[in-house]
KEMIGU-871902 format. One line per 5 residues: number of its first residue (from 1); their letters; for each residue x, y, z of N, C-alpha, C. Coordinates in steps of 0.1 Angstrom, whole numbers, plus 5000, padded with zeros to 4 digits. Each point is the difference from the previous one (the first is absolute). Layout:
BEGIN
NUM> a> X,Y,Z,X,Y,Z,X,Y,Z ~ ...
//
This chain:
BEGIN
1> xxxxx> 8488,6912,5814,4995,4986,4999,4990,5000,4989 ~ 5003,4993,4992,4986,4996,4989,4991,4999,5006 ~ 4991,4993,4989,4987,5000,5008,4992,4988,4996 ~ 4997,4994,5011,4994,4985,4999,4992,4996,4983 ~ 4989,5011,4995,5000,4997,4991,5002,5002,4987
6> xxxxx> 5010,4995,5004,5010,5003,4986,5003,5007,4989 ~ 4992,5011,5007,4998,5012,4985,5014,5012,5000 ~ 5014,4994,5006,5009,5005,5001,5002,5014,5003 ~ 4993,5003,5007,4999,5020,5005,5004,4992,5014 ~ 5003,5011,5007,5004,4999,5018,4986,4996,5005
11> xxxxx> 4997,4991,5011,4990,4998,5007,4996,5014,5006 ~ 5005,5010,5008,4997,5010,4998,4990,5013,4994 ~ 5005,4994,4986,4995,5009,4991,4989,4991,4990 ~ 4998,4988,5004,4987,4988,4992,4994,4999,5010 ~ 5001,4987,5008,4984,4996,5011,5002,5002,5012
16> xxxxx> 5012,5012,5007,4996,5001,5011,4993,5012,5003 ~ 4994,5010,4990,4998,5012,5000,4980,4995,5003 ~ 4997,4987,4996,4987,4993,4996,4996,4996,5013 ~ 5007,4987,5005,4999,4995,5012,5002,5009,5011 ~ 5004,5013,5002,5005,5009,5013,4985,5005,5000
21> xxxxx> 4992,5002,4986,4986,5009,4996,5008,5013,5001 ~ 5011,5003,4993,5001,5016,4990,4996,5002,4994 ~ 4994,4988,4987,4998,4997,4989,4991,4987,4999 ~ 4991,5006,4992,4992,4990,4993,4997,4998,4983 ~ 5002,4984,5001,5002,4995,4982,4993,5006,4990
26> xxxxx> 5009,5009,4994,4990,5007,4989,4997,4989,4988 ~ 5006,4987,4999,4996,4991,4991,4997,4982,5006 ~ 4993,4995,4997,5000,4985,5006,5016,4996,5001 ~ 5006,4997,4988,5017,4996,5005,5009,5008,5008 ~ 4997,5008,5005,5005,5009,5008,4995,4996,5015
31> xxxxx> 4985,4995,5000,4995,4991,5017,5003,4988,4996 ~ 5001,4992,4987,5006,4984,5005,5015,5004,5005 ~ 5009,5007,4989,5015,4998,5004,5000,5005,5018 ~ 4993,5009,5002,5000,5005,5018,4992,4986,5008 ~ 4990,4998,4992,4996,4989,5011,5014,4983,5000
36> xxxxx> 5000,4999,4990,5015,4990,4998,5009,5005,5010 ~ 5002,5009,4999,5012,5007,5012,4997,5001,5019 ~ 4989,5001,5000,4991,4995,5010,5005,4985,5005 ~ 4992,4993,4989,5004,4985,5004,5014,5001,5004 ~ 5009,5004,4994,5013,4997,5006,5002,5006,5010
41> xxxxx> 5001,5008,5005,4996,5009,5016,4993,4993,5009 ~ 4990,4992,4995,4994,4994,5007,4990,5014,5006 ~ 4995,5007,4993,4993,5014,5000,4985,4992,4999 ~ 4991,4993,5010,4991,4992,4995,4987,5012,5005 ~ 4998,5010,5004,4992,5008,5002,4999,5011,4986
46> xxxxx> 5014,5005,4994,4998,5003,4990,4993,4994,4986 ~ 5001,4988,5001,4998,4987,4991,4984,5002,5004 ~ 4997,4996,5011,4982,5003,5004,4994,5009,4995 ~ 5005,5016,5005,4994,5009,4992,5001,5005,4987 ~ 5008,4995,4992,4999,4999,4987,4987,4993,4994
51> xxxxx> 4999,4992,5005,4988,4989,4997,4988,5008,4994 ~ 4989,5000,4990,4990,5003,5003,4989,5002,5008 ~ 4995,5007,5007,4990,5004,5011,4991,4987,4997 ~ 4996,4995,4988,4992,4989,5002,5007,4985,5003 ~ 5019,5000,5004,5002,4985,4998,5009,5004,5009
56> xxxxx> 5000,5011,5008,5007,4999,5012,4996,4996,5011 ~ 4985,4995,5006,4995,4988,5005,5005,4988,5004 ~ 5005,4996,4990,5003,4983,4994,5015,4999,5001 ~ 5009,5007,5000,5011,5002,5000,5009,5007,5013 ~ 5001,4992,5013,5003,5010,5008,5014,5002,4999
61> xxxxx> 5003,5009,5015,5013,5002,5002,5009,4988,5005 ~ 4992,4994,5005,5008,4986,5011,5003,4989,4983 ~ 4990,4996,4991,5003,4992,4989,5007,5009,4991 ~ 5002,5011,4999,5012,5007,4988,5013,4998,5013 ~ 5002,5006,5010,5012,4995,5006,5006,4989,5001
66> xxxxx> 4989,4988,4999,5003,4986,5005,5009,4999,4985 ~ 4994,5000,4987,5005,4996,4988,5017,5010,5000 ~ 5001,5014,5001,5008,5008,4998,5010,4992,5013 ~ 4997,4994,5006,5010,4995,5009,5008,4988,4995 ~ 4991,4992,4995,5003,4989,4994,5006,4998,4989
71> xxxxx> 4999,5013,4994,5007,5002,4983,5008,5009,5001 ~ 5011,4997,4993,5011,5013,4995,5004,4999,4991 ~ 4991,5015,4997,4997,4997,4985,5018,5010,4997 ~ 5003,4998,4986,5016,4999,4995,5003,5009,4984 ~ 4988,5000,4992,4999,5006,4991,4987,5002,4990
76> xxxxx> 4998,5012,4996,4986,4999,4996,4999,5004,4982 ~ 4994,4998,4994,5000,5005,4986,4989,5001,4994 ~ 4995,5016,4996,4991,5005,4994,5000,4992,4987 ~ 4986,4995,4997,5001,4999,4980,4991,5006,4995 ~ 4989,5010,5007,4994,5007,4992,4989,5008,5011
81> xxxxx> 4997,5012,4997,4988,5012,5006,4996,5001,4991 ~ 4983,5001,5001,4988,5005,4996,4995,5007,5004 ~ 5001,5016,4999,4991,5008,5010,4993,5009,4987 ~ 4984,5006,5010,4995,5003,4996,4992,5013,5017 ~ 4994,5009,4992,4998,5007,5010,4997,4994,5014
86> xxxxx> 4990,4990,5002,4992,4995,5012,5004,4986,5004 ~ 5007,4992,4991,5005,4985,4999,5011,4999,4995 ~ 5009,4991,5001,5010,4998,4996,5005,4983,5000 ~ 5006,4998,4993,5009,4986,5003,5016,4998,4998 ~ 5003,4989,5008,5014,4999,5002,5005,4986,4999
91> xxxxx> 5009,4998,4989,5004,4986,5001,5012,4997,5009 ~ 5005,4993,5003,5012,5000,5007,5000,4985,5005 ~ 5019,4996,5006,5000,4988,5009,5013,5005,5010 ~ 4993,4995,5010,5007,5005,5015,5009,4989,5001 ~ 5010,4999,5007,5010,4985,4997,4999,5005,5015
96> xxxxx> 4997,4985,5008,5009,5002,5014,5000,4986,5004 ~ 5004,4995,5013,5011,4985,5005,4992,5001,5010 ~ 4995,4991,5004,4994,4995,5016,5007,4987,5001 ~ 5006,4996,5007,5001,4985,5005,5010,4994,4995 ~ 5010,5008,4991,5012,4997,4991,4989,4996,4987
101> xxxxx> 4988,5006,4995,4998,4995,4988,4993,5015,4988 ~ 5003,4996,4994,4999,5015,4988,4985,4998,4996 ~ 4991,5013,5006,4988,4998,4991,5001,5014,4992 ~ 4994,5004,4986,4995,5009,4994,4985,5006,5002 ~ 4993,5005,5007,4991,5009,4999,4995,5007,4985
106> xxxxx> 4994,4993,4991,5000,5004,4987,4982,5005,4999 ~ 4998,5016,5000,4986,5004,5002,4998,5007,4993 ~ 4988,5003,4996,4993,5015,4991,4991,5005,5009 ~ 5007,5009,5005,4989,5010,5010,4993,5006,4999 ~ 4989,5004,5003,4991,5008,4997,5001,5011,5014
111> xxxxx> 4996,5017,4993,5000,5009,5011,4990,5008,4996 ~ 4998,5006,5008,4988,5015,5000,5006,5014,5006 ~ 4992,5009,4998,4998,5011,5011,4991,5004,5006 ~ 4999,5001,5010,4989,5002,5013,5001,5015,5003 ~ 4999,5011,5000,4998,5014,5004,5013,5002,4995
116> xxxxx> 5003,4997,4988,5011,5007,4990,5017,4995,5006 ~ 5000,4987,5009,5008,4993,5000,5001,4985,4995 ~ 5011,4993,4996,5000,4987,4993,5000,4990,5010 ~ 4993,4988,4998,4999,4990,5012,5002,4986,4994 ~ 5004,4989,5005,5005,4990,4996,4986,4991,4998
121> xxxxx> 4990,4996,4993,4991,4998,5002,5001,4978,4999 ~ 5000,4997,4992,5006,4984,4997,5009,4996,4986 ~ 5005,4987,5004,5004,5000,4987,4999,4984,4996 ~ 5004,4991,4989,4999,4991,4989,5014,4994,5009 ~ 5005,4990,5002,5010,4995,5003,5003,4988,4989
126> xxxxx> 5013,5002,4994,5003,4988,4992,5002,4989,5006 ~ 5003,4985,4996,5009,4989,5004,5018,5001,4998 ~ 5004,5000,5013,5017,5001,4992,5006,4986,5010 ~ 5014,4996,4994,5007,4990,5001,5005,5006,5016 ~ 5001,4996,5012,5005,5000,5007,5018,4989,5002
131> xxxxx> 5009,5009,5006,5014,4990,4999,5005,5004,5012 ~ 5009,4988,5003,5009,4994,5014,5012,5015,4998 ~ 5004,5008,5013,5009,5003,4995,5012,4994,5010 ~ 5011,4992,4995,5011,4994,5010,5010,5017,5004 ~ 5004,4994,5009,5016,5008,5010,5007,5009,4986
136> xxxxx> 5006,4991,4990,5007,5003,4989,4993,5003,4984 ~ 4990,5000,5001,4993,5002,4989,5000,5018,4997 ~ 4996,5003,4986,5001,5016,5004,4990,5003,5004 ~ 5002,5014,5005,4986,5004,5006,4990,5004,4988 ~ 4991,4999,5006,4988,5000,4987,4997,5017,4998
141> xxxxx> 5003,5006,5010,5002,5016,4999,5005,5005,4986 ~ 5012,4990,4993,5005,5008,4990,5013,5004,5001 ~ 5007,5002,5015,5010,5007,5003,5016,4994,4994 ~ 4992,4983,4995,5017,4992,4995,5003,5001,5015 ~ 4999,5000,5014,5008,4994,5008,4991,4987,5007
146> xxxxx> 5008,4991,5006,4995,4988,5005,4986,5007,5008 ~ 4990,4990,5003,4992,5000,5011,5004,5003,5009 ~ 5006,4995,5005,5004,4997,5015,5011,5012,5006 ~ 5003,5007,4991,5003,5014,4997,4993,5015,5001 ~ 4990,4993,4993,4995,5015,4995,4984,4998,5005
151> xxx> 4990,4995,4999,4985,4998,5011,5001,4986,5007 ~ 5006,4993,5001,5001,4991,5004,5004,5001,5017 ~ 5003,5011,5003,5006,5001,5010,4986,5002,5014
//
């Protein structure tokens, strides 16, 4: 099976080796694309502890599960990493459908390392167009098959 985020290797052999904790992100895009994979799992404890030690407070488990429940999310697309030894940034837009309606998640993340691991620290959120998606429309996934086909279900 691929793997949720879309970096075309086997889920396997990309973010399930991260979320099991075999493995930890040797680069910031390496904990967004595993934390994105989370959200779709609905992995909302993984997603917590990723958080930075100072903004995992504010962020519980019950409000990351509430949103990961409510969203499914459908396809994600890197547009750019910035890393640097201690900080890093990450552009990216998460596409997912709550309610039959398409939002984009369009962010510049910011990460760190805390005792020589990378942590999701905050990020910049763009404004994006939200759209209706109908029964017969395609799916906004990408896949050319109807909605009501392919996440729609």
């Amino acid at each position: 099976m691929s793997c949720y985020c879309n970096s075309s290797l086997p889920y396997s052999q990309c973010c399930e080796p991260y979320l099991k904790g075999q493995k930890f992100a040797e680069r910031p895009q390496i904990l967004m694309r595993s934390r994105y994979t989370a959200y779709c799992l609905k992995d909302a404890k993984y997603i917590h502890d990723t958080y930075a030690q100072a903004k995992q407070a504010q962020n519980s488990v019950d409000d990351i599960a509430a949103f990961a429940n409510y969203a499914r999310f459908i396809k994600l697309e890197v547009l750019e990493e910035l890393a640097e030894a201690t900080q890093g940034i990450v552009e990216f837009k998460a596409h997912y459908i709550a309610e039959n309606t398409h939002y984009i998640l369009h962010e510049r993340s910011n990460f760190i390392t805390e005792a020589g691991r990378w942590y999701y620290l905050d990020g910049e959120l763009y404004d994006t167009p939200t759209t209706k998606v109908g029964r017969n429309d395609l799916c906004p996934c990408g896949s050319d098959k109807k909605y009501k086909k392919c996440h729609g279900t």
